[in-house]
Biopython code that builds the backbone (N, CA, C, O; Angstrom):
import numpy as np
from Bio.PDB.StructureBuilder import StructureBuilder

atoms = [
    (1, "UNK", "N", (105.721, 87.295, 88.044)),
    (1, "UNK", "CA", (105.474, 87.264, 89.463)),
    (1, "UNK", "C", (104.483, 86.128, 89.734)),
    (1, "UNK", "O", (103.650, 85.835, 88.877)),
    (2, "UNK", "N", (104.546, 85.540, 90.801)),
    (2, "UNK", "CA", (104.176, 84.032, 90.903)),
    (2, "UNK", "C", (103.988, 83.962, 92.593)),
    (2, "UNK", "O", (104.809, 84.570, 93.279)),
    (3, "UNK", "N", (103.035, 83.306, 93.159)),
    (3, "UNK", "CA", (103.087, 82.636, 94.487)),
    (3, "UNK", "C", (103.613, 81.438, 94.550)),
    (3, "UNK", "O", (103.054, 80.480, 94.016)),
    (4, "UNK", "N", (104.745, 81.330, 95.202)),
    (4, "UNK", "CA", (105.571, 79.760, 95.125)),
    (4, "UNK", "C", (104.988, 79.157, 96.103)),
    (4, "UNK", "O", (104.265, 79.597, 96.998)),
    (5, "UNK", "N", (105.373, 78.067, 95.857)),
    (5, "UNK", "CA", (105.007, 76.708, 97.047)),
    (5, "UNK", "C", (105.111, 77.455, 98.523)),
    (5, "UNK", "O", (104.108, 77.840, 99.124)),
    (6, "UNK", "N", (106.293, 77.589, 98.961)),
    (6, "UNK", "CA", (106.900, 77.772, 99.912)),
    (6, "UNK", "C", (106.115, 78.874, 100.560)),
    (6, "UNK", "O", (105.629, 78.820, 101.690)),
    (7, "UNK", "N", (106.026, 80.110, 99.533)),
    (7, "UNK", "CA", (105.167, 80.892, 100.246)),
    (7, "UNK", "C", (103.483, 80.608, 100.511)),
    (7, "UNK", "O", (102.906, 81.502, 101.129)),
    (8, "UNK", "N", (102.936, 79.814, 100.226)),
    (8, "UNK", "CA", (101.792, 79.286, 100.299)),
    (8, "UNK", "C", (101.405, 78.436, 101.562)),
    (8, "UNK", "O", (100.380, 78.482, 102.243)),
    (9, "UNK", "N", (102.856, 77.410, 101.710)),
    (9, "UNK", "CA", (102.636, 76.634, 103.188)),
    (9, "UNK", "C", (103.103, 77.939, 103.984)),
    (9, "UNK", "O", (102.186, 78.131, 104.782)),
    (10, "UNK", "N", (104.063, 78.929, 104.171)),
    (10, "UNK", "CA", (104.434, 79.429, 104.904)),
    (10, "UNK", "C", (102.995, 80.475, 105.736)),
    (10, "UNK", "O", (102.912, 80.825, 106.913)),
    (11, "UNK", "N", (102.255, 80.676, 104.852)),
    (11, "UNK", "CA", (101.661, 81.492, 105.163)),
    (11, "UNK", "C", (100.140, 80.345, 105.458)),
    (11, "UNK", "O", (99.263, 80.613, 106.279)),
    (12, "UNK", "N", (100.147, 79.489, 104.855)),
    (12, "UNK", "CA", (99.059, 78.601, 105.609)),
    (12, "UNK", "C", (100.020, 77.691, 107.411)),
    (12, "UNK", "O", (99.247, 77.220, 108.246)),
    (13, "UNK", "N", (101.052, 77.636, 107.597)),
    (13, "UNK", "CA", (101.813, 77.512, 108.959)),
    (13, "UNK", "C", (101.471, 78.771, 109.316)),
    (13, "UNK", "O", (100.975, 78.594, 110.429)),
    (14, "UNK", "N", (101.400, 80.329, 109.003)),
    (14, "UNK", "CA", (100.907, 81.297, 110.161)),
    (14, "UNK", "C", (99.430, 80.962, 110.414)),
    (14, "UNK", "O", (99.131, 81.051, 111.605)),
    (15, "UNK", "N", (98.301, 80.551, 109.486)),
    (15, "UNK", "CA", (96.888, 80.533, 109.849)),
    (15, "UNK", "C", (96.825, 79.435, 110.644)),
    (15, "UNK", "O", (96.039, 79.512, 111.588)),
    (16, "UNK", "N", (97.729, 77.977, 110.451)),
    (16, "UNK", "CA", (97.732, 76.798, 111.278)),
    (16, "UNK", "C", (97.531, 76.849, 112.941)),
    (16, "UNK", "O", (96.780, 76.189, 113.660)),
    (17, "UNK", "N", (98.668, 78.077, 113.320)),
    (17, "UNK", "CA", (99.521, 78.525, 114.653)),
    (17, "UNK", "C", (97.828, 79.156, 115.330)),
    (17, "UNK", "O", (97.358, 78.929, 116.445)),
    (18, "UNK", "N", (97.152, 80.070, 114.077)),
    (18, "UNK", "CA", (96.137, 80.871, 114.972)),
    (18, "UNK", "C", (94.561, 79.756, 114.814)),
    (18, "UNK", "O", (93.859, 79.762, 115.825)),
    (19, "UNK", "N", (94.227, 79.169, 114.025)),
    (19, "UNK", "CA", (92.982, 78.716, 113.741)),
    (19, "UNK", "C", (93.322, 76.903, 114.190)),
    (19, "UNK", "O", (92.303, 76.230, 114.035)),
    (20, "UNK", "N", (93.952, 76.480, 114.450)),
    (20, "UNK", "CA", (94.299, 75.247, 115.194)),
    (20, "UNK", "C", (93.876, 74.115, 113.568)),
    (20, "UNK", "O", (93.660, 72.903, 113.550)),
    (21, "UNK", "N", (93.884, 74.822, 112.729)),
    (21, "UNK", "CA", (93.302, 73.914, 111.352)),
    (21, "UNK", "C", (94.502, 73.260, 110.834)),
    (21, "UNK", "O", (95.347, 74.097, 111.150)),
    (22, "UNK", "N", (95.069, 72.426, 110.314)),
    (22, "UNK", "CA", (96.489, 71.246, 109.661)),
    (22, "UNK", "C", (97.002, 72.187, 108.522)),
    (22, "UNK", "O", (96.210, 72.538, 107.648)),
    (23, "UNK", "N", (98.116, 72.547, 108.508)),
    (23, "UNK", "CA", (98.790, 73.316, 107.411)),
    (23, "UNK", "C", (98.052, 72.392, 106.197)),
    (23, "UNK", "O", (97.143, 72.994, 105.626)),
    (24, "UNK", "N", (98.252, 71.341, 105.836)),
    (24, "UNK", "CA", (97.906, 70.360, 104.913)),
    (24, "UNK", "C", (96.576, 70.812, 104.213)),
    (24, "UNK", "O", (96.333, 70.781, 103.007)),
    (25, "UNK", "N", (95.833, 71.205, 105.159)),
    (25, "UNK", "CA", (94.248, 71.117, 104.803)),
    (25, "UNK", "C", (94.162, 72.676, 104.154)),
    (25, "UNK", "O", (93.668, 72.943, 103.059)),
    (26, "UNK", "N", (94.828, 73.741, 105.199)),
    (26, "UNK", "CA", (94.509, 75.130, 104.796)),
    (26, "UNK", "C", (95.237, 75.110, 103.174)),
    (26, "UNK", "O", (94.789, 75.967, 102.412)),
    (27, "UNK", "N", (96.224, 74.268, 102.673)),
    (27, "UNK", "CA", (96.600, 74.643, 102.100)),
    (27, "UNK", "C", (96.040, 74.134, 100.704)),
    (27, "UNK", "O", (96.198, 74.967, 99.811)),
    (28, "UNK", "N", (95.386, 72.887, 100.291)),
    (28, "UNK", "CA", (94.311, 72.600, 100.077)),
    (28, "UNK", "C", (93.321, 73.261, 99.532)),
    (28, "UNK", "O", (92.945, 73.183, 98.363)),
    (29, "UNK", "N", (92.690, 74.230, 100.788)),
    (29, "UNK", "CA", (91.766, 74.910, 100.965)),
    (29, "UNK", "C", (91.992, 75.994, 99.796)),
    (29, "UNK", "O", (91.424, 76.125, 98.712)),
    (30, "UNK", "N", (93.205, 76.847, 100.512)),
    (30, "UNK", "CA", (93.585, 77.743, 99.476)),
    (30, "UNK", "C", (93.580, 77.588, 97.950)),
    (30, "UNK", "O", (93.111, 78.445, 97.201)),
    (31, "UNK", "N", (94.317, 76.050, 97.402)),
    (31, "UNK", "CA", (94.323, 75.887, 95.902)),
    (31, "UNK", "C", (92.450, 75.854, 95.634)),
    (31, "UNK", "O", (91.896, 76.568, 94.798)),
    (32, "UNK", "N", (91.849, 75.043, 96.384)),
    (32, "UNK", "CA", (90.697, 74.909, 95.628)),
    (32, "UNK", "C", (89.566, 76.110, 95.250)),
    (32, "UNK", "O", (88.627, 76.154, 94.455)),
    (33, "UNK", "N", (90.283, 77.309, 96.481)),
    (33, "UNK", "CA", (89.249, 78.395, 96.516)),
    (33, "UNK", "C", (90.043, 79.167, 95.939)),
    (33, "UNK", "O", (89.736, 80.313, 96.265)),
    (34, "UNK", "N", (91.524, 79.161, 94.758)),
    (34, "UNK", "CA", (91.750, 80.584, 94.137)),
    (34, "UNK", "C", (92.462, 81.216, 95.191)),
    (34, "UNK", "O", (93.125, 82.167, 94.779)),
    (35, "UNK", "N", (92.561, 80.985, 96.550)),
    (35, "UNK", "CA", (93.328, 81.931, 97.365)),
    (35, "UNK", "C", (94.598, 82.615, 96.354)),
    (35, "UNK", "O", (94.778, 83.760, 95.939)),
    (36, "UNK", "N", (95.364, 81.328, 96.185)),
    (36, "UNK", "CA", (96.481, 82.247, 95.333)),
    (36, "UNK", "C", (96.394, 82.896, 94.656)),
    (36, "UNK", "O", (97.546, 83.239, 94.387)),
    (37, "UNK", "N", (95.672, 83.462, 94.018)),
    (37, "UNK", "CA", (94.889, 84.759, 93.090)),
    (37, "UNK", "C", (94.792, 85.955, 93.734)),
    (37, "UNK", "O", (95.231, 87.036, 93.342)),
    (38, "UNK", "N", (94.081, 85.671, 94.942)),
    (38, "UNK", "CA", (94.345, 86.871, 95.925)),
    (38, "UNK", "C", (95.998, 87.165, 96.809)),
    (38, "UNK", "O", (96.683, 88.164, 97.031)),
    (39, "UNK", "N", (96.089, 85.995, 97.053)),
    (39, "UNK", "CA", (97.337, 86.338, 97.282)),
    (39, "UNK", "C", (98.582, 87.239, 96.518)),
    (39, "UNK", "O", (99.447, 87.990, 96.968)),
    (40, "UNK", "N", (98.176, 86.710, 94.911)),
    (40, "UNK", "CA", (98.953, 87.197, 93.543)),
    (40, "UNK", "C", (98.808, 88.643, 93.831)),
    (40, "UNK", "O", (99.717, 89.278, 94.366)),
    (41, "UNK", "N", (97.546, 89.235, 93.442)),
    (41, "UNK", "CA", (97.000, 90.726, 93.938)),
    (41, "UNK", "C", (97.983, 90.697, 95.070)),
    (41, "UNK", "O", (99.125, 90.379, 94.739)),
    (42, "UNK", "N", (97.796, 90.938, 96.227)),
    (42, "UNK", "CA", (98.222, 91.248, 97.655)),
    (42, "UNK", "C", (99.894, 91.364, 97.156)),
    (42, "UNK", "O", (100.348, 92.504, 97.057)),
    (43, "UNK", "N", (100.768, 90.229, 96.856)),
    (43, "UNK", "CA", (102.222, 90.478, 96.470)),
    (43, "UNK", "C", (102.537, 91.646, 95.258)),
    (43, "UNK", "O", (103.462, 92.438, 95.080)),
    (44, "UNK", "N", (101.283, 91.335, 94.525)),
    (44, "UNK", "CA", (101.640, 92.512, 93.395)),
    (44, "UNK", "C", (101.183, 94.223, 93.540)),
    (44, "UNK", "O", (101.237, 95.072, 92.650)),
    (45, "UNK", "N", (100.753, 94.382, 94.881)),
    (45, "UNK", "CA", (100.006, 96.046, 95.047)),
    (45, "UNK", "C", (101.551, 96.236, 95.979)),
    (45, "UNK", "O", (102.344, 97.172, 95.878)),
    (46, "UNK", "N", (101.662, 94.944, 96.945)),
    (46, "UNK", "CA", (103.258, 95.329, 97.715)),
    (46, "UNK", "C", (104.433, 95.950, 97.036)),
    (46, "UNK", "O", (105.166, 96.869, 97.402)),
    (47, "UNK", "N", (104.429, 95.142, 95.843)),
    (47, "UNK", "CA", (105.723, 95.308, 94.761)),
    (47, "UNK", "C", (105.622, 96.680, 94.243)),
    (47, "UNK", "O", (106.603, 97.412, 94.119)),
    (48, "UNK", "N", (104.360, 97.031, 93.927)),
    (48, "UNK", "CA", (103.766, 98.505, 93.350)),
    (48, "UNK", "C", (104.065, 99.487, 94.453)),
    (48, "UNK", "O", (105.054, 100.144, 94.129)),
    (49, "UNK", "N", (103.549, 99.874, 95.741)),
    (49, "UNK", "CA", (103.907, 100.618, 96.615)),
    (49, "UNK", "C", (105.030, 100.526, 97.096)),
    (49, "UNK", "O", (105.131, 101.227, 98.104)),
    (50, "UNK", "N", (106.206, 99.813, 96.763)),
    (50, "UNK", "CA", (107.629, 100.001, 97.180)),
    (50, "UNK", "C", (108.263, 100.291, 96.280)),
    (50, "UNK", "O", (109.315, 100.824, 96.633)),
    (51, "UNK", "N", (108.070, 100.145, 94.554)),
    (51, "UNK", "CA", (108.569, 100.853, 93.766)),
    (51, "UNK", "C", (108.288, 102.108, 92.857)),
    (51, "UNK", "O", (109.078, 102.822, 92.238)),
    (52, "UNK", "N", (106.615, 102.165, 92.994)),
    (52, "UNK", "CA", (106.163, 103.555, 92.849)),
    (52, "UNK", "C", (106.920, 105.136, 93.170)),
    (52, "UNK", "O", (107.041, 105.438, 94.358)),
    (53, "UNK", "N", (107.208, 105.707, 92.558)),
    (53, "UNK", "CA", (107.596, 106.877, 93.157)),
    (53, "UNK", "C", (106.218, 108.030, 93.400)),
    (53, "UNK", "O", (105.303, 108.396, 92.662)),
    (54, "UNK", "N", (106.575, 108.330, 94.686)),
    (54, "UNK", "CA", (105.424, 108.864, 95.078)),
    (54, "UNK", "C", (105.559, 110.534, 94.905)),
    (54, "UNK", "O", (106.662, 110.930, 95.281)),
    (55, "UNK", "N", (104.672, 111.585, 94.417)),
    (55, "UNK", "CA", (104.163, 112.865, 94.587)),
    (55, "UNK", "C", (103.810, 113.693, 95.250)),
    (55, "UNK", "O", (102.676, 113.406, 95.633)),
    (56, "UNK", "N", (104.229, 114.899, 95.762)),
    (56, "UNK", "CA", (103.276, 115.838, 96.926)),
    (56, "UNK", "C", (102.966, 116.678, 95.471)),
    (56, "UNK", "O", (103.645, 117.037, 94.509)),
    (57, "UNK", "N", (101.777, 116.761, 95.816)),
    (57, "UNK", "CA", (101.159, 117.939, 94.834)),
    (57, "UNK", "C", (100.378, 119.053, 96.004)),
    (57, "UNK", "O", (99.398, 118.693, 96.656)),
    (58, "UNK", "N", (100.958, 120.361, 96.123)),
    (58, "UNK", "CA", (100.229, 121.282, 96.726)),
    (58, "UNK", "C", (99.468, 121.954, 96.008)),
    (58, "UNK", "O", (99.949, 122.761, 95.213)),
    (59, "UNK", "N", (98.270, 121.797, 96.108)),
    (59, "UNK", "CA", (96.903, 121.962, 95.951)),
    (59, "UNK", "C", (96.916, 123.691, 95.314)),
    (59, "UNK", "O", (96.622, 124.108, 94.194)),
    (60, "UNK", "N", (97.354, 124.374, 96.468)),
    (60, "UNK", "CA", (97.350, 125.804, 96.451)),
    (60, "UNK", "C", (98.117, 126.605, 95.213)),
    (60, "UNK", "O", (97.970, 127.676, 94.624)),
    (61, "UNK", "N", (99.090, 125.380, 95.153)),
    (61, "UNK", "CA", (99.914, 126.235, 94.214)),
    (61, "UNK", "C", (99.190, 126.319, 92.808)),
    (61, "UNK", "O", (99.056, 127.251, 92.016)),
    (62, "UNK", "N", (98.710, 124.795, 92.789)),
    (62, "UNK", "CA", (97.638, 125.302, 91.418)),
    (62, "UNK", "C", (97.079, 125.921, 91.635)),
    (62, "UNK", "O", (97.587, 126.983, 91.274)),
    (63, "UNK", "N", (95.669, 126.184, 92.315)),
    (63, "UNK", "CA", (94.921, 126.727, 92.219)),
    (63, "UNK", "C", (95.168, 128.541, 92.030)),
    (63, "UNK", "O", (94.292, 129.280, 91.581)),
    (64, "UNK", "N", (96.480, 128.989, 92.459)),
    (64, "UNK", "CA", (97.151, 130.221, 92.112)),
    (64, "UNK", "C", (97.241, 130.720, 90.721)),
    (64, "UNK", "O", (97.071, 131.866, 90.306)),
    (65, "UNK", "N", (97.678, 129.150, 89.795)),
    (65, "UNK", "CA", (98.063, 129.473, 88.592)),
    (65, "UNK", "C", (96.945, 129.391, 87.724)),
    (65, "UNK", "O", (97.120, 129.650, 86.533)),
    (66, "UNK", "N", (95.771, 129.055, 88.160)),
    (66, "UNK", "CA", (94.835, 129.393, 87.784)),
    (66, "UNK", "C", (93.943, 130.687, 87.616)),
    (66, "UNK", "O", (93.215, 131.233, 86.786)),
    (67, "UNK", "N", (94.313, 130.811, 88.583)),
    (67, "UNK", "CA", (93.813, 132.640, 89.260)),
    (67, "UNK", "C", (94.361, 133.419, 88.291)),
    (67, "UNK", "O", (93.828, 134.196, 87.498)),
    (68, "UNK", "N", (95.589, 133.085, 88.471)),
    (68, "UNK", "CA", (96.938, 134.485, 87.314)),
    (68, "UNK", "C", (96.239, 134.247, 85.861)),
    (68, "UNK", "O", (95.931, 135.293, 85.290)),
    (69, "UNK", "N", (95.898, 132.870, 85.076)),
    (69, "UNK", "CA", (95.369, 132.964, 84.100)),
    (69, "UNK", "C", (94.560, 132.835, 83.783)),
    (69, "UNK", "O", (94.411, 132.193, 82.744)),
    (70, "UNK", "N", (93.251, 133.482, 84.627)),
    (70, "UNK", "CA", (92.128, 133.750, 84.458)),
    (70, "UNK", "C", (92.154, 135.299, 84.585)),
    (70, "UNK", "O", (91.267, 135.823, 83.911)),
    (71, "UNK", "N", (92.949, 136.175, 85.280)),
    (71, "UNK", "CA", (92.964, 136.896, 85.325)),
    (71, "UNK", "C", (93.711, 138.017, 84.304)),
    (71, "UNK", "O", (93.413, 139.200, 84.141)),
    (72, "UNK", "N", (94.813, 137.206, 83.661)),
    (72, "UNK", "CA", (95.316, 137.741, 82.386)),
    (72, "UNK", "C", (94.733, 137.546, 81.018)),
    (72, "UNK", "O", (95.280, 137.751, 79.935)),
    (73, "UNK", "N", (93.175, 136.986, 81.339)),
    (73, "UNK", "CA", (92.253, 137.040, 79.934)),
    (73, "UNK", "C", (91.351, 138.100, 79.981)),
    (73, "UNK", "O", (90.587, 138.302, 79.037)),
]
sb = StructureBuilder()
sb.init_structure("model")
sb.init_model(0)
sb.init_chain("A")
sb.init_seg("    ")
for serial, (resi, resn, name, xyz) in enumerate(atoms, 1):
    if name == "N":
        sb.init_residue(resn, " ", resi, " ")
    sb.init_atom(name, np.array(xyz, "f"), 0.0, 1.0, " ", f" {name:<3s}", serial, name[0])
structure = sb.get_structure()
């Protein structure tokens, strides 16, 4: 897993549109400060919460089966 080019200007063209700063420069900016590192994180917790399978654990029900075998000692 990798931040490509493309996604790097793309997303320095959304900060361009709001902060009036030159795609050119933000993007720049980003290599020299590691942005893509954070960015890496940020794509890789996305990838994790859409393929994670997620759990309901009801609370109660343990705590029942606890009761029963505390109570059968």
């Amino acid at each position: 897993m990798k931040v490509d080019e493309s996604e790097l200007e793309e997303i320095a063209k959304q900060e361009s549109e709001k902060t009036g700063i030159s795609t050119a420069k933000l993007i720049k900016y980003y290599k020299d400060t590691n942005r893509i590192d954070v960015l890496l994180e940020e794509k890789l917790l996305v990838f994790l919460k859409r393929t994670t399978r997620q759990m309901k654990l009801m609370p109660t029900k343990k705590l029942k089966r606890k009761r029963i075998k505390k109570n059968d000692e």
